[in-house]
PAVO-700817 format. One record per residue: residue number from 1; x, y, z of N, C-alpha, C in turn. Coordinates in steps of 0.05 Angstrom, whole numbers, plus 5000, padded with zeros to 4 digits. Example, Ala and Ser with C-alpha at 12.3 -4.5 7.8 and 13.67 -1.06 7.14 Angstrom:
BEGIN
  num  n_east  n_north  n_up  ca_east  ca_north  ca_up  c_east  c_north  c_up
    1    5264     4886  5156     5246      4910   5156    5264     4934  5156
    2    5257     4955  5142     5273      4979   5143    5258     5001  5157
! end
This chain:
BEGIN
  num  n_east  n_north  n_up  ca_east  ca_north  ca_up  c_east  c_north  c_up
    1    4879     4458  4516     4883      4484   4528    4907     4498  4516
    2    4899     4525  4500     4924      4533   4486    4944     4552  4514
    3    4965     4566  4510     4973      4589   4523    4972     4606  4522
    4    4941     4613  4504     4931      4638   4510    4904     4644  4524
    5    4893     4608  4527     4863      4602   4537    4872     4590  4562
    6    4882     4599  4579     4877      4592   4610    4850     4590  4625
    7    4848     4561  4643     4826      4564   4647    4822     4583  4682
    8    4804     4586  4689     4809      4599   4713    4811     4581  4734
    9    4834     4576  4744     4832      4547   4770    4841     4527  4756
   10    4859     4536  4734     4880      4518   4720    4900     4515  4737
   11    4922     4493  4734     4945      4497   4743    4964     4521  4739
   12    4960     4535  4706     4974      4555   4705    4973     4576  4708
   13    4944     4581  4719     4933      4602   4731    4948     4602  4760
   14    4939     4574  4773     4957      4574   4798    4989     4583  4808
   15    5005     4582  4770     5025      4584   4776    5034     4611  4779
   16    5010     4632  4760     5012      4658   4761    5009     4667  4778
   17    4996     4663  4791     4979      4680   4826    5013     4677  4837
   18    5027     4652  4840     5049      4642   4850    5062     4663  4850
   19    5068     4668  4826     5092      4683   4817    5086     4709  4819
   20    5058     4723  4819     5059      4745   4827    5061     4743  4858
   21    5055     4727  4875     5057      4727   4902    5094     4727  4914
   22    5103     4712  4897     5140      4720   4906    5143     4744  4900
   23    5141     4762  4874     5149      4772   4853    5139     4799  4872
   24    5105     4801  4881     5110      4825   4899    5120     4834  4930
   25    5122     4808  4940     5137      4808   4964    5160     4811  4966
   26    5173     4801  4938     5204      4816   4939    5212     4843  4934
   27    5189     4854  4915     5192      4890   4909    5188     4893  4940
   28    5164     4895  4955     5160      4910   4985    5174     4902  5007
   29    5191     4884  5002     5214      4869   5036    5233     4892  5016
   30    5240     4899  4985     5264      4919   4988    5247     4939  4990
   31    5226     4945  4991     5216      4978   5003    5225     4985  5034
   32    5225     4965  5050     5212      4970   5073    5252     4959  5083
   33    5275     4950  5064     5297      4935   5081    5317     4965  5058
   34    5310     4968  5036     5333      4980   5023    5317     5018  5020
   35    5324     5021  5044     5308      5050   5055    5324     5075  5035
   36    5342     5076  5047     5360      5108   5038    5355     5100  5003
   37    5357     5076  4991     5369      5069   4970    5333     5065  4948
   38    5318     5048  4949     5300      5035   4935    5273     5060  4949
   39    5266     5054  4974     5238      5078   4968    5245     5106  4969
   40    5263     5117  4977     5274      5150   4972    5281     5148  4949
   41    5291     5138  4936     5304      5143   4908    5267     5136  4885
   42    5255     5120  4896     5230      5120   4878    5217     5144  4884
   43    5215     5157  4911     5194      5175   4922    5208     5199  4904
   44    5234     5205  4895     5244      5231   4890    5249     5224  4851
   45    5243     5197  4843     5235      5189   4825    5207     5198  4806
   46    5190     5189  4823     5166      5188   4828    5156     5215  4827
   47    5154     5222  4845     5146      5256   4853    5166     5278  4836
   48    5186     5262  4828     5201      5297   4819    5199     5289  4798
   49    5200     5266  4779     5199      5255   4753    5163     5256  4743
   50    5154     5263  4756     5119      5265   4748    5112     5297  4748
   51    5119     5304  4771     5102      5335   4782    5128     5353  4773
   52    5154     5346  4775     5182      5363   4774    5188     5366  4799
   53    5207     5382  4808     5227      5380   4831    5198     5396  4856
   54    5195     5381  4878     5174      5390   4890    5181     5417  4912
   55    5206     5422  4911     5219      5444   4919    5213     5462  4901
   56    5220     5459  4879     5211      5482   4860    5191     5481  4856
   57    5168     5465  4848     5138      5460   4846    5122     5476  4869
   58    5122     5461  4893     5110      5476   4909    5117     5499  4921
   59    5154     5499  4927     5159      5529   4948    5170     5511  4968
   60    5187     5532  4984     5191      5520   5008    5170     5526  5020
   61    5154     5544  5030     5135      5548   5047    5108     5549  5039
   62    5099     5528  5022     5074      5527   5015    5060     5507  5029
   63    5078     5496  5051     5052      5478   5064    5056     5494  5097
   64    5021     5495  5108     5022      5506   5133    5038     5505  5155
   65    5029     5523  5165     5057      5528   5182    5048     5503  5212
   66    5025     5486  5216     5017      5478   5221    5028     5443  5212
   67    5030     5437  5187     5045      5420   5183    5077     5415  5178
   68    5083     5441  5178     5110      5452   5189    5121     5444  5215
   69    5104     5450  5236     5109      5447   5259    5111     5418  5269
   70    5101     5401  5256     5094      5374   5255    5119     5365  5248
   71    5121     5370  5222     5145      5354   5211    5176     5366  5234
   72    5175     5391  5233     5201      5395   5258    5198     5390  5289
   73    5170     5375  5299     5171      5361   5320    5177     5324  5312
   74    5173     5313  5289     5182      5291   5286    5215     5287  5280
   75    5223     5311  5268     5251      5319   5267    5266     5310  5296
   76    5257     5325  5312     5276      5331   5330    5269     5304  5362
   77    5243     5290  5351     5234      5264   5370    5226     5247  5355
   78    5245     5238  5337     5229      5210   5323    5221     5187  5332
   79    5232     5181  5354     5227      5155   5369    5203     5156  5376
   80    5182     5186  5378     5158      5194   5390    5142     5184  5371
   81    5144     5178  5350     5136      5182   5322    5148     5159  5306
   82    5143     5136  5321     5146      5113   5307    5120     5103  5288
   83    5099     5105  5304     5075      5089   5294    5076     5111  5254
   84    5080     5135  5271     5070      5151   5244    5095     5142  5220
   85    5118     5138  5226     5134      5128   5207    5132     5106  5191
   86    5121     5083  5215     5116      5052   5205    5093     5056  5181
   87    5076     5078  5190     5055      5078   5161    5063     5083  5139
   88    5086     5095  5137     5086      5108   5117    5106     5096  5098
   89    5117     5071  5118     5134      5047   5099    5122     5023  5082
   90    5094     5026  5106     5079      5000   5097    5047     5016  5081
   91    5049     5036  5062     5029      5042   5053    5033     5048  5031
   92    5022     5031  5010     5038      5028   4980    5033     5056  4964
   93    5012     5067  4965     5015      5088   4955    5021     5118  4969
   94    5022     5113  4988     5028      5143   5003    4997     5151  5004
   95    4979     5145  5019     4955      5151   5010    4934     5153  5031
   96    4912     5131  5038     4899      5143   5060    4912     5128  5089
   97    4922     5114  5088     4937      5107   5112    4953     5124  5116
   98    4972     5138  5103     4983      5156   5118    4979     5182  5119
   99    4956     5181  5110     4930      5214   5109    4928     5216  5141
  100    4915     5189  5141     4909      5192   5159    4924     5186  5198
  101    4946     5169  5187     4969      5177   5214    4970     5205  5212
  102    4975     5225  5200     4984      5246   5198    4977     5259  5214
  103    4944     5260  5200     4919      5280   5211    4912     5267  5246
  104    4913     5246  5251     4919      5233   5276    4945     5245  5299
  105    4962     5252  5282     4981      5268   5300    4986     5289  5301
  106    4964     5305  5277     4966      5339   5281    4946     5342  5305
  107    4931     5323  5304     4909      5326   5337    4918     5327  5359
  108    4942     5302  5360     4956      5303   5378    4960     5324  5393
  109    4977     5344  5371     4992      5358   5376    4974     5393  5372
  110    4953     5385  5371     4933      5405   5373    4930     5426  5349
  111    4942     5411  5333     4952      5430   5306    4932     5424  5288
  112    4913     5407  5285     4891      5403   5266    4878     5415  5265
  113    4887     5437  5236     4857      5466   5226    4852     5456  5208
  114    4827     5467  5190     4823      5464   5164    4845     5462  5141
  115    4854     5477  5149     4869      5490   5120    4896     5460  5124
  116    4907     5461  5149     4930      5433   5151    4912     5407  5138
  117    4890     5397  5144     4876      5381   5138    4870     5381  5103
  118    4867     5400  5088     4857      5402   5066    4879     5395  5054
  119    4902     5398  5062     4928      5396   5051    4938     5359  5047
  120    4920     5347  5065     4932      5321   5068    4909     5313  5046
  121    4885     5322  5033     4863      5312   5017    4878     5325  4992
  122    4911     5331  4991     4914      5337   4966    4938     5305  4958
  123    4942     5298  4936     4946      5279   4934    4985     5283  4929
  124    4985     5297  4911     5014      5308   4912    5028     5323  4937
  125    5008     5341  4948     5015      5344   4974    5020     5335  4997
  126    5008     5315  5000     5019      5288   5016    5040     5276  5010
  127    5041     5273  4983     5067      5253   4973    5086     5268  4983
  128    5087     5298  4989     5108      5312   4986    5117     5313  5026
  129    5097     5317  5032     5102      5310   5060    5119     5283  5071
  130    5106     5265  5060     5120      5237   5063    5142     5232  5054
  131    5152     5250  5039     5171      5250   5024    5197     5266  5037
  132    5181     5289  5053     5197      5299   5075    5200     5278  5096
  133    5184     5258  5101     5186      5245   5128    5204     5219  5117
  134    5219     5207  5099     5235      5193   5090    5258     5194  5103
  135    5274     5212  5109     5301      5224   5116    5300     5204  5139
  136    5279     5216  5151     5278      5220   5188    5265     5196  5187
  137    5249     5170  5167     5249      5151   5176    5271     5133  5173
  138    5290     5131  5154     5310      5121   5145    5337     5124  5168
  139    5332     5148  5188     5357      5160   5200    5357     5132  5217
  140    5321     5137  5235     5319      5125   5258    5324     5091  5252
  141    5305     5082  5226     5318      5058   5234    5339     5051  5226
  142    5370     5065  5222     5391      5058   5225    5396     5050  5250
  143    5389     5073  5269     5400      5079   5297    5382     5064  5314
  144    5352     5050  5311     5334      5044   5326    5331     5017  5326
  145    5333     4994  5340     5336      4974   5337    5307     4964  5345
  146    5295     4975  5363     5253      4972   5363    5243     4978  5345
  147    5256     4998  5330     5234      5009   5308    5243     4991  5281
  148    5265     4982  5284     5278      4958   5262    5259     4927  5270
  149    5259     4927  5289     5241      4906   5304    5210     4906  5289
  150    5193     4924  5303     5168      4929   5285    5170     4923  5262
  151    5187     4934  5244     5184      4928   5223    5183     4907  5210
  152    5203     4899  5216     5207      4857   5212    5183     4844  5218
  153    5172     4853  5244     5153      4844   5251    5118     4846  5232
  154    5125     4868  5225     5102      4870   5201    5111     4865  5170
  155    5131     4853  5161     5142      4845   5141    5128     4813  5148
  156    5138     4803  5173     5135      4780   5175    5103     4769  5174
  157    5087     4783  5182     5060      4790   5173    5047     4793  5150
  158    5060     4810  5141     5044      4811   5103    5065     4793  5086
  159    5083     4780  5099     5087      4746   5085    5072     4733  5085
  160    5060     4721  5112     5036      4700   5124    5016     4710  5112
  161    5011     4737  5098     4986      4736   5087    4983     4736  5059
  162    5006     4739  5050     5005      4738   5020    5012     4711  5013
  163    5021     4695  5032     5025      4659   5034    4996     4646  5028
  164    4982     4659  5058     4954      4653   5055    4940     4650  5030
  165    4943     4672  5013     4924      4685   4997    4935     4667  4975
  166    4955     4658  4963     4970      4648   4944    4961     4614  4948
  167    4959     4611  4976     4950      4581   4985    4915     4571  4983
  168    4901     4586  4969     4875      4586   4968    4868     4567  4949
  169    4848     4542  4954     4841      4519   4944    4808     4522  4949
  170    4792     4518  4926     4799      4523   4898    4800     4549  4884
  171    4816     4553  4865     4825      4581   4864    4792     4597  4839
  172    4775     4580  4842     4744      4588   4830    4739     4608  4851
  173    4745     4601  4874     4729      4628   4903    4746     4641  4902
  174    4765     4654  4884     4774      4675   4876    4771     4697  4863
  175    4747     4681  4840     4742      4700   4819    4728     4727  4817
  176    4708     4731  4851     4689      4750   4847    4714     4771  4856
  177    4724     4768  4883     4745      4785   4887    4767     4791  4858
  178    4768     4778  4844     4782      4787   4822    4767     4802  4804
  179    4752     4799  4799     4733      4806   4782    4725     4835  4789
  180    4727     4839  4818     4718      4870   4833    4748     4875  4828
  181    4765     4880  4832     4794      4885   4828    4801     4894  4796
  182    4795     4883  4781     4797      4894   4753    4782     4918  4750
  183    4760     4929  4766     4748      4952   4755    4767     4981  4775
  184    4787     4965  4794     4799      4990   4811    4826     5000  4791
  185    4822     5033  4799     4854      5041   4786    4880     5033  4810
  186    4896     5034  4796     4926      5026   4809    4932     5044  4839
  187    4921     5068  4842     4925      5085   4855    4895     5093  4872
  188    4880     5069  4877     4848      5076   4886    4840     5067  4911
  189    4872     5070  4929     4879      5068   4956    4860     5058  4970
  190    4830     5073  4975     4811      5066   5000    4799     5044  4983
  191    4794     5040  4959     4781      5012   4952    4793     4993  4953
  192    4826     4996  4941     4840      4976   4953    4835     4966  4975
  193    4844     4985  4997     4826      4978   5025    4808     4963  5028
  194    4789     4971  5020     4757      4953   5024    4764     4926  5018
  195    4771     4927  4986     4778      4902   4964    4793     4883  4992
  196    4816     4886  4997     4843      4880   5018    4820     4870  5036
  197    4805     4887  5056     4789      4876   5075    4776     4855  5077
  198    4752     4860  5048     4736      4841   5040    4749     4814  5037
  199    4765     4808  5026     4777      4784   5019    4793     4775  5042
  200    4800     4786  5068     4813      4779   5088    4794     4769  5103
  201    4777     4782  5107     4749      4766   5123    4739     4742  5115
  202    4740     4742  5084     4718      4716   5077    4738     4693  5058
  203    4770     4702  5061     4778      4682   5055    4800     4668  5064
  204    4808     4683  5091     4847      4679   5095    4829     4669  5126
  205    4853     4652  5133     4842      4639   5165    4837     4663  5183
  206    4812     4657  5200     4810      4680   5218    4829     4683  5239
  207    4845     4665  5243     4863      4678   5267    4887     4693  5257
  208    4894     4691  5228     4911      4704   5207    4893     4729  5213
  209    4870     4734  5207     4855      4760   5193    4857     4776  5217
  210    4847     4771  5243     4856      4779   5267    4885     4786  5276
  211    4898     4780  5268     4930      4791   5271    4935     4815  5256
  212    4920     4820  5228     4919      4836   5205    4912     4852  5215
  213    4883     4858  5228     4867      4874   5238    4878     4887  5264
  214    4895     4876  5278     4903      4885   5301    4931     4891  5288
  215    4948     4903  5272     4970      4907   5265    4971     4939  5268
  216    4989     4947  5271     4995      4976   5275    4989     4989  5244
  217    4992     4972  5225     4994      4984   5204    4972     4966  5182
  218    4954     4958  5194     4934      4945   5186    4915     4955  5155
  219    4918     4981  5161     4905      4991   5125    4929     4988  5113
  220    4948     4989  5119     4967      4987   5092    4972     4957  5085
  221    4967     4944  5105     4977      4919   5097    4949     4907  5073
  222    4916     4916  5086     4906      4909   5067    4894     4924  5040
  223    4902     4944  5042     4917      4963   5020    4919     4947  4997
  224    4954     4934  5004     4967      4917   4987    4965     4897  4983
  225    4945     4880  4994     4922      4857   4983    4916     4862  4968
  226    4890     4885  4967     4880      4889   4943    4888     4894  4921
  227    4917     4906  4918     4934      4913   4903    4944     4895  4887
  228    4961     4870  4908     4956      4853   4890    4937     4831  4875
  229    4917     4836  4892     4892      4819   4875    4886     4838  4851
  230    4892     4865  4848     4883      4871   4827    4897     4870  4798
  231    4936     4865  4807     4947      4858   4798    4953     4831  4776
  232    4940     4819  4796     4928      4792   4789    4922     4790  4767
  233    4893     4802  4779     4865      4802   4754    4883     4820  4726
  234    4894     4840  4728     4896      4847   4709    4928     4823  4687
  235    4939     4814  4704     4960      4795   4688    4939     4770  4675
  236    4917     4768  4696     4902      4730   4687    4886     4743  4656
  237    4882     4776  4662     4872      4785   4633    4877     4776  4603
  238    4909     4779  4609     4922      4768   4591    4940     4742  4587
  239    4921     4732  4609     4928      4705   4597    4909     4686  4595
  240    4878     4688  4605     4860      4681   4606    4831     4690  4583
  241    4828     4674  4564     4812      4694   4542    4779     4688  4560
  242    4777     4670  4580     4752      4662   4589    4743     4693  4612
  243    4768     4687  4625     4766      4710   4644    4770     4745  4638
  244    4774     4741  4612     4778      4773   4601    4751     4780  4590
  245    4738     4763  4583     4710      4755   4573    4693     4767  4598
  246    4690     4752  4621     4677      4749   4640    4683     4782  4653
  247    4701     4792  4655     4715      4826   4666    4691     4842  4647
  248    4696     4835  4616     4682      4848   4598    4652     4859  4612
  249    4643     4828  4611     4611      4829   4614    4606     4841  4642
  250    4623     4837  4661     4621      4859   4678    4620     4880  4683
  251    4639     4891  4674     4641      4928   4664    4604     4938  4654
  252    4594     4914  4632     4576      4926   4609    4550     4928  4639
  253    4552     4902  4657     4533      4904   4666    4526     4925  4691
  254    4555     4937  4700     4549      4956   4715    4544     4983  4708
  255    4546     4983  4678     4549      5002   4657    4519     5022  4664
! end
């Protein structure tokens, strides 16, 4: 076995899944612990380094006055507006989990029109929203010691499951879920989803998968399953010539 022919359900395959399993739990415990510093500084990274300064890009007043009103009622009652914050720490891409807290609390608040709604089906325009809602999540959990709580508490959760997932014997009943994961883009949020789901059901203990499912923040967490399974698949790519092979003939046959 050379070190470029890994087999799949090798030991060194095992050691990769490993190492991507520390390797991404330590990027998302500093998303979710180094707030003002690691995800505001990526989000204004990110968004102003891709689209340009989204103040200047979009305007101050290009998003409705409807999601206006939203964001300066979470301003001024954040504690009201915990659940909607917690999404938006634990949702790797800014994407349909926190589409959809959003659109969940413009109902609330009786503010859900078309035009607020169309705004959250824009993809930069959300980022930009969430991006407003950073400040005001970062403020509270300085000052909030429940909402610091939750969080830990769902940190401590998508440990146990990325433990799970890393602890899987034999790592062959991996491959289809990998194999679906190589054809998702990096940013293909609701399949992630599915991908994240699928593999929580039929492979992580059910009283784990039930904790997942009942979590406040349950699409994001299996979001970033799939995320990393797809991560996976795309590192075993290159290190596996059997399994880059096998991706191949997949692609051709859905072709």
């Amino acid at each position: 076995m050379g070190s470029l022919s890994v087999r799949f359900g090798s030991p060194l395959s095992l050691v990769c899944f490993s190492f991507m399993y520390i390797s991404e739990t330590f990027a998302y415990r500093g998303r979710a612990h180094s707030l003002a510093g690691h995800r505001a500084g990526r989000s204004q990274q990110g968004l102003g380094g891709r689209h340009g300064s989204f103040a200047g890009t979009l305007g101050t007043n290009s998003l409705p006055n409807e999601i206006e009103k939203l964001l300066d009622e979470v301003r001024k009652n954040p504690q009201n507006y915990r659940p909607l914050l917690l999404t938006i720490i634990f949702d790797p891409h800014s994407g349909y989990s926190s589409r959809m807290a959003l659109s969940n609390a413009l109902t609330r608040l009786n503010l859900g029109t078309p035009d607020a709604e169309a705004v959250l089906l824009s993809r930069p325009r959300l980022k930009h929203i969430v991006w407003q809602l950073e400040p005001i999540r970062a403020d509270l959990q300085k000052r909030d010691a429940r909402f610091q709580q939750l969080i830990d508490t769902e940190l401590k959760l998508q440990s146990e499951m990325l433990k799970a997932a890393g602890g899987i014997r034999p790592q062959k009943a991996l491959e289809r879920f990998l194999l679906e994961a190589s054809r998702l883009y990096p940013e293909a949020d609701l399949a992630l989803y599915w991908l994240g789901l699928d593999f929580a059901k039929k492979m992580l203990p059910a009283t784990l998968t039930e904790r997942i499912l009942s979590s406040r923040v349950s699409v994001g967490h299996l979001t970033y399953l799939g995320q990393v399974l797809r991560r996976f698949a795309e590192v075993l790519q290159g290190r596996s010539a059997a399994f880059k092979q096998r991706v191949e003939q997949e692609r051709k046959t859905r072709k």
